[in-house]
N, C-alpha and C positions, 0 to 999 in steps of 0.2 A: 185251376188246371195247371198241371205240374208242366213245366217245357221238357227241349231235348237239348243235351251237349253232347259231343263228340268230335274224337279227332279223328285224323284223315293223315297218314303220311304218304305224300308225293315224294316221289326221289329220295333227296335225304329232310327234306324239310315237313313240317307235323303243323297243318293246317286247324283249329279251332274252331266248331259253327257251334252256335248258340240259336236254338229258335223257340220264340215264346208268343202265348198271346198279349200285346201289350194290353187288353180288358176292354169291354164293351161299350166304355167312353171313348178310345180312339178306334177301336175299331176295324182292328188289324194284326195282322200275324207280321212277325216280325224276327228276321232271321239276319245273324250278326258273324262275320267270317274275320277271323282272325289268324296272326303269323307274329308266332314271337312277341304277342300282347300286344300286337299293334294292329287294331283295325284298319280292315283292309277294303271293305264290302258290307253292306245292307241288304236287306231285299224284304219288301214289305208289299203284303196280299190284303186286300179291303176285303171287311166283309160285311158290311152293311147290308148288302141285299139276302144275306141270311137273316137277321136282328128276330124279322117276325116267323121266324120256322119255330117249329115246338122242337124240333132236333138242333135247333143251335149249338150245342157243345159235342155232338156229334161231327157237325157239319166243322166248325174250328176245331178238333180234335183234326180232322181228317187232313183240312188243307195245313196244318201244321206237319204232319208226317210225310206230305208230299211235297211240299215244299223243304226239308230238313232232305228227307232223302235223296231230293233233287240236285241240289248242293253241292251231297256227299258225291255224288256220281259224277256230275264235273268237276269240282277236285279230282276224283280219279283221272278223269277224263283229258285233263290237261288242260283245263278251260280257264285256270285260274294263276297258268305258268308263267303269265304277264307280270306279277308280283313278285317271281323272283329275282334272287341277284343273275349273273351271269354263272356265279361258283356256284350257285345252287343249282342252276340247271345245268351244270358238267361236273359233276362232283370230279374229283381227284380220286383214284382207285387207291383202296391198299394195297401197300406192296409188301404186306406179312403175308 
């Protein structure tokens, strides 16, 4: 099952999330936020108590795109503004 990447620009800085299923041996979705190549954040959903559904890849399909898109929304959201520098959260204006 293929994952999702995408960026996110807050302010002036371009957030990276990565969300995959690590596979049915671990057992979890697994979602990877990055800034400038430096991970920054995890977040990882169990799904074990899906294992015995006939719709399992349905079911990890799903909580992948809700978790990915959840993410994306607090980045927008400013939930993730902890991680910048001070110059990143006041950027300097152009004066062209």
């Amino acid at each position: 099952m293929a994952g999702f990447n995408a960026e996110v620009k807050r302010l002036a800085v371009v957030f990276h999330v990565q969300t995959q299923d690590v596979g049915p041996g671990a057992r979890y979705v697994e979602s990877l936020i990055y800034k400038s190549g430096k991970l920054l954040s995890s977040r990882k959903t169990d799904y074990t108590s899906s294992l015995a559904s006939p719709q399992l890849q349905v079911r990890v399909q799903q909580i992948m795109e809700e978790q990915h898109n959840a993410i994306l929304r607090e980045i927008a959201d400013g939930r993730f503004d902890h991680y910048l520098t001070p110059e990143e959260r006041h950027p300097i204006p152009d004066k062209g």
